[in-house]
Each structure stands twice: as C-alpha cells, then as structure tokens.
C-alpha positions in Angstrom: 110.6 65.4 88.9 113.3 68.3 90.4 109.9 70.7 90.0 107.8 68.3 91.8 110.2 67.6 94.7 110.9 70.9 95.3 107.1 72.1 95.7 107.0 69.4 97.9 110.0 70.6 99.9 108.3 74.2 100.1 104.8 72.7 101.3 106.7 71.2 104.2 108.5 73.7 105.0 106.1 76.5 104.8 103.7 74.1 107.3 106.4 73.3 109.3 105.8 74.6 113.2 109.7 76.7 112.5 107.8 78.8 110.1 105.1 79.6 112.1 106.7 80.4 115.2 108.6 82.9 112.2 105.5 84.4 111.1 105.3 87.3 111.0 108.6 88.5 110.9 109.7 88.3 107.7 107.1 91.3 105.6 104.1 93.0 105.6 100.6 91.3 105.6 98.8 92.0 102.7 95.1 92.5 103.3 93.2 92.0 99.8 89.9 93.7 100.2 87.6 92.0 97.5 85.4 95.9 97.1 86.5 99.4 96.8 87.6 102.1 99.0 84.9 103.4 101.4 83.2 100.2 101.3 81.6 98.2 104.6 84.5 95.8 103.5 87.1 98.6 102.8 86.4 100.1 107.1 86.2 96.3 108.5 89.7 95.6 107.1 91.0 99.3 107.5 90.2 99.1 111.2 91.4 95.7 111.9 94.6 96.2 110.2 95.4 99.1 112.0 94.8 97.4 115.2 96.7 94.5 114.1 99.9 96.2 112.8 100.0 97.2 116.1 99.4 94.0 118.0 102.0 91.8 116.1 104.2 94.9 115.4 104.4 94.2 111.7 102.9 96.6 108.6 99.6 95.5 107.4 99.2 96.7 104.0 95.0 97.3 102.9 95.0 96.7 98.9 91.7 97.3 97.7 91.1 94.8 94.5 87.2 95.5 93.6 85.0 94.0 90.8 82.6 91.4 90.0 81.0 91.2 93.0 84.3 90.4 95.2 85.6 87.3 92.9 88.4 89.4 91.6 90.0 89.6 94.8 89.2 86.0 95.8 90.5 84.7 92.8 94.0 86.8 93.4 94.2 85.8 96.6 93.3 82.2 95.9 96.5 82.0 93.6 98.7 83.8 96.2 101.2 82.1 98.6 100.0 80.1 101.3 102.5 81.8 103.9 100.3 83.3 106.3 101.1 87.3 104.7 97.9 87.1 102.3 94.4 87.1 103.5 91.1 88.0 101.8 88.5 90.2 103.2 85.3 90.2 102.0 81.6 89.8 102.7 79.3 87.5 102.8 79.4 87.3 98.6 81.9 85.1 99.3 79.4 82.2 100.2 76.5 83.8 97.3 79.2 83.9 93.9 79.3 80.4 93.2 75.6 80.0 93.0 75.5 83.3 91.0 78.4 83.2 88.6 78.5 80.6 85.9 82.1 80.1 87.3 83.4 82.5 90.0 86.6 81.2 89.7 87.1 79.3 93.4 85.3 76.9 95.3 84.6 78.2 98.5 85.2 75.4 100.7 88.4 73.8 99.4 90.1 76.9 98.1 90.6 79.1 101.4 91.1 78.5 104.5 88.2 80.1 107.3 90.1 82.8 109.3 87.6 84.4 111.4 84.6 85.5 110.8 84.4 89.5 111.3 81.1 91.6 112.3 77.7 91.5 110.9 74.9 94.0 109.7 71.5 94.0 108.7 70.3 95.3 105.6 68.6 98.3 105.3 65.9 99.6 103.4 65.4 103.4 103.0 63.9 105.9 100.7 64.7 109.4 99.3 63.0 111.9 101.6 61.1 112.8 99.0 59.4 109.4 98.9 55.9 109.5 100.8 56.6 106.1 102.0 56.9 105.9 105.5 56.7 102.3 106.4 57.6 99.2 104.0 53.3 98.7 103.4 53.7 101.9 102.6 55.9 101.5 100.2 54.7 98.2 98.7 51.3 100.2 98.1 53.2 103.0 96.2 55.0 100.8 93.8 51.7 99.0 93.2 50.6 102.7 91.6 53.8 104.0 90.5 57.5 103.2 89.0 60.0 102.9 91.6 63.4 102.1 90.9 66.0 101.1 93.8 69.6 100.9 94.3 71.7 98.0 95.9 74.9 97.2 96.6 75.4 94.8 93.3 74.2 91.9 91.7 73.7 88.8 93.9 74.3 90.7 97.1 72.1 90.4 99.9 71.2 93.7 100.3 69.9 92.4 96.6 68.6 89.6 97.9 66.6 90.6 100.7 65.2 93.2 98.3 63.6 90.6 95.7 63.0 88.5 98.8 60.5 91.3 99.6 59.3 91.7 96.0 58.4 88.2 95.3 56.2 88.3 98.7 54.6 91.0 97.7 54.0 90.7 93.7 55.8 94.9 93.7 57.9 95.3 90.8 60.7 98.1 91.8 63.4 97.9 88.7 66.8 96.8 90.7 69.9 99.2 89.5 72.9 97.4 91.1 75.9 99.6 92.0 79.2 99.2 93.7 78.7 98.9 97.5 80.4 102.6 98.2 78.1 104.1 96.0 74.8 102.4 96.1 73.6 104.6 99.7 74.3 107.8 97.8 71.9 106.8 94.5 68.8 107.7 96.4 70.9 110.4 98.6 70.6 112.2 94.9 67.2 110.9 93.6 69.1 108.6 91.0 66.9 106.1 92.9 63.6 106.5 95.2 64.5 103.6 97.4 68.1 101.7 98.2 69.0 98.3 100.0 72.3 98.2 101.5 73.8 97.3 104.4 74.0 99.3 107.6 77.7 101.2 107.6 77.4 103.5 104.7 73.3 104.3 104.9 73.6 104.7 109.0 75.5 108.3 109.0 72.7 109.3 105.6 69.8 108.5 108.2 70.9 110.4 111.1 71.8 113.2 108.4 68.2 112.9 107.2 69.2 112.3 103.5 67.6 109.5 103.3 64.6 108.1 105.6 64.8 104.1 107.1 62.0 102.4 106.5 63.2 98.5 107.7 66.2 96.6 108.7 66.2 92.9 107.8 67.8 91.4 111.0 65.3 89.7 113.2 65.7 92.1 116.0 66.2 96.0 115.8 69.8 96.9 115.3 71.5 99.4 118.5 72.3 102.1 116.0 68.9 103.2 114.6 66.8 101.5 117.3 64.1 103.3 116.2 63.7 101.6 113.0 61.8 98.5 112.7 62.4 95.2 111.3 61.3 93.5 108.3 59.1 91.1 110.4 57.6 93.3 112.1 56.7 95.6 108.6 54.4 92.1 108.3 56.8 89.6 107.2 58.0 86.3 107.8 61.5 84.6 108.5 63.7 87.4 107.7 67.0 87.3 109.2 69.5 88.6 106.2 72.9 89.6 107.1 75.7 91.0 105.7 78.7 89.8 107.0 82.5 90.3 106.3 85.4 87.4 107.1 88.7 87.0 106.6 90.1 83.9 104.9 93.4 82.4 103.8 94.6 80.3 100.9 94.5 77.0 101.4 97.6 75.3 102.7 98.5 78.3 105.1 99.9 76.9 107.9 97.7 76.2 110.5 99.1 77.5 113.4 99.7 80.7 111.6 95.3 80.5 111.0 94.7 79.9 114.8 97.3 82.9 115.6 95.1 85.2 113.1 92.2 84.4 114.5 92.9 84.7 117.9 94.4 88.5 117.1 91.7 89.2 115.3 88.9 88.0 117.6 90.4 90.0 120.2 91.1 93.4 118.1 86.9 93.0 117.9 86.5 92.7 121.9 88.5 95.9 121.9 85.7 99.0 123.0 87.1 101.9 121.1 86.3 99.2 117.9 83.4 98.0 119.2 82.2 101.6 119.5 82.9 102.2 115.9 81.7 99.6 114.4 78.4 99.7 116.6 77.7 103.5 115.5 77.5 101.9 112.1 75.3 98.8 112.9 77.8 96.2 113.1 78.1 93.7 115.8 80.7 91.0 116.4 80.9 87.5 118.6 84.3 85.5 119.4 84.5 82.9 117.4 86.4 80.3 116.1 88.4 78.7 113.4 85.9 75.5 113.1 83.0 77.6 114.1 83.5 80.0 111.5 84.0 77.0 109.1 80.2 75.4 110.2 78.7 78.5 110.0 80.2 78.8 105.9 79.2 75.7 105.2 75.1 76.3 106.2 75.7 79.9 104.6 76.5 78.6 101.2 73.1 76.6 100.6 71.1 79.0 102.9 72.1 81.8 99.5 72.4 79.3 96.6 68.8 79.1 97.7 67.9 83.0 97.7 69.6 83.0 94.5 67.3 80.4 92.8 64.5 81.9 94.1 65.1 85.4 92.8 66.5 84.3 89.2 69.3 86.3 89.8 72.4 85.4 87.6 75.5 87.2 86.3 77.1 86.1 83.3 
C-alpha cells in the first residue's frame, strides 16, 4: 500500500508543471544511442547534443548501447526514469523490430513517448569498383550469371529491406551478409562483399573517395549530395520511397511539457545552417515537425515495415 502511494506521489510530481519549469537543471541528459560509435545514429545524436548542451546550458552525455538491431537500447531506455534526462535515439528500426523480433522487448506506441523526429536518408546501393555493374540492370543481369554477395546495415533494416525489395522484383538471388551499420559501407570498401545497401552518411564520403561506385538511391527523388546518382525508380522500378530515418523518443510518462520543450530545441538545432550543411554533405535532410506529427507519421511507419518484413521473410530469432 506505502509502495503504491508513493509511486503514485512520484508520477505526480514528476508531471507536475514545478518540475518541468526545473528541467533541466538538476543533471546531465543522457542520450542512449540504440547503434555503435560512428554510426548514422551515433553523428545524428553526437551533433544534436552538442548543439543542445549548448542551448539549455546543461551536459548532454552520448552513451552508445548497440546490439540487436537497436532493441537493446530501447529496452534500457524503456525501463529508465520518465524525468525528461533519458531519451533514445535511434532509426527507423524502431518502427521495423516488433514485426521482426519474436519479442523486441517494447511496444512501440505505448512504451515511449514521440520526441521529434530527426533527418532522413535514402538508401544506397553501391558496388566494389571492381564490380562491372554500372547501373542496377546492370547489376541484376550480373547476379543472373554469377554469385554476388552484399552487405547491409543488419537484419530487418531498411537498407535490408529495400535490398530484398529489389530482389523479389527481380527473381536475383545476391546472399545478404548483415553487419553492424558502422561497418557494413566498408565490407565492399575491402571486397568482403561486391555490392552494399546502406544508408547515405557512412557510403557518401566512400563515393566521392571512389572506393566504392553508387549505383541507386531508393528515395523517390535524387538526393542533393550525390545528385548525380539516380533513383531506384528511375533504374526501372516502381513505388520506391525507402528511408532511413533517426528520432528521438522518451519513456513514457515524461512530462509533457518537458517533450514539447525537447522538441522545440531540437527542431530548431536542425534549422541551424552549419547543421544543416553537415548533415546535407551526407545525404540527410530534415523538416520542422511536431510532437503529434511525429506521432501520425510512427503510427503509418509501423505497418508500412511490418509489411516489407512479411514480404521478404525476414525474421530474427
């Protein structure tokens, strides 16, 4: 009863408007970041919390918690207090686990709290220079002759996805070898794999380098950073739009004021040009947004992938 009463006495207090006009005074913000270091994930939040630090004039501390495709830091996060100084940042596998795992240990739309919804990239397809291929029907007509292999960013992502997408349309067979999203650009960079799938920040600076060759981006329109390359609709497809893009949530119960103040921080550390310059040099792209738009946009996400995942077969156990 004494147990009861008192959790009760916290929820109210920590949702009371006194503790958000408080916020953030009292520590650091903890930034969990759901992949590893050098990850499209890792430089979204790395960026941001810089810029944020210095906006509220509080530390923001970047703890990197990879593995299982980003459910290891959603499920730490999920369990952490709802006080406005721990937020999850992670991609768009946030909306494709529960579809993919068994049980990814949170339910994505009464477990969190929508944030904001950060910048957006394509996926990109490219080759080893080595790789004759210089067009996707290129491509497809190689792997109808010999065995390709490519690398992606993990199990269930999109940069997955939009792969097998491609695959199923065309009746290819190309063996998938999922890696962690840091490393999955720099498989074909050493001929581990003839072809990767990943998203724009970490294969952008390879292409301009010339370690690797672009063959297709999977946004409807050409991305701003490799204009140049074309999309997968124009390589002779249909209806492909596939995006990778990163958010920031809460657990649920944070105070809601505390959610709108994040929000409108963040949204405004992404209208900033010295961050929109960076992340446009690695094909990312941002739009204002907020808290309840970020929320209808989740909840079409989340059947829009439960979909691509039935399709493909993909499953992790």
């Amino acid at each position: 009863m004494f147990k009861q009463a008192a959790l009760c006495a916290l929820t109210v207090a920590l949702a009371s408007p006194a503790f958000a006009q408080e916020w953030p005074k009292a520590k650091p913000i903890t930034f969990t970041v759901a992949f590893g270091a050098g990850s499209s994930t890792d430089i979204i939040a790395r960026t941001v919390g810089q810029k944020l630090s210095e906006s509220i004039g509080q530390a923001v501390v970047v703890d990197n918690k990879p593995g299982a495709g980003g459910t290891i830091g959603a499920q730490l996060v999920k369990r952490a207090a709802p006080d406005g100084y721990n937020i999850l940042v992670i991609s768009v596998s946030y909306a494709v686990n529960p579809s993919l795992y068994p049980n990814a240990g949170y339910d994505p739309l009464t477990d969190f709290m929508p944030v904001v919804l950060g910048p957006s990239t394509p996926n990109i397809i490219t080759v080893h220079p080595s790789v004759p291929a210089r067009s996707i029907k290129e491509l497809v007509e190689l792997a109808k002759k010999d065995k390709l292999s490519y690398a992606s960013s993990g199990i269930g992502t999109t940069t997955h996805l939009s792969m097998e997408r491609m695959k199923i349309a065309t009746g290819v067979d190309i063996v998938h070898v999922p890696y962690q999203p840091a490393q999955a650009i720099g498989a074909v960079v050493a001929g581990h794999t003839q072809v990767s799938s990943t998203s724009m920040p970490p294969a952008v600076p390879q292409v301009k380098a010339g370690t690797v060759r672009a063959l297709a981006v999977t946004s409807a329109q050409r991305s701003p950073a490799l204009p140049d390359v074309p999309t997968m609709n124009e390589s002779g497809f249909k209806d492909f739009d596939d995006l990778t893009w990163f958010a920031f949530f809460a657990p649920a119960g944070t105070p809601a004021a505390v959610v709108e103040r994040l929000n409108a921080e963040i949204n405004k550390i992404m209208e900033m040009p010295d961050v929109v310059a960076k992340f446009a040099d690695q094909g990312l792209s941002s739009r204002r947004n907020t808290v309840a738009e970020f929320n209808t946009y989740l909840r079409s996400e989340i059947p829009k992938w439960a979909k691509a995942v039935k399709d493909s077969g993909a499953t992790v156990k």
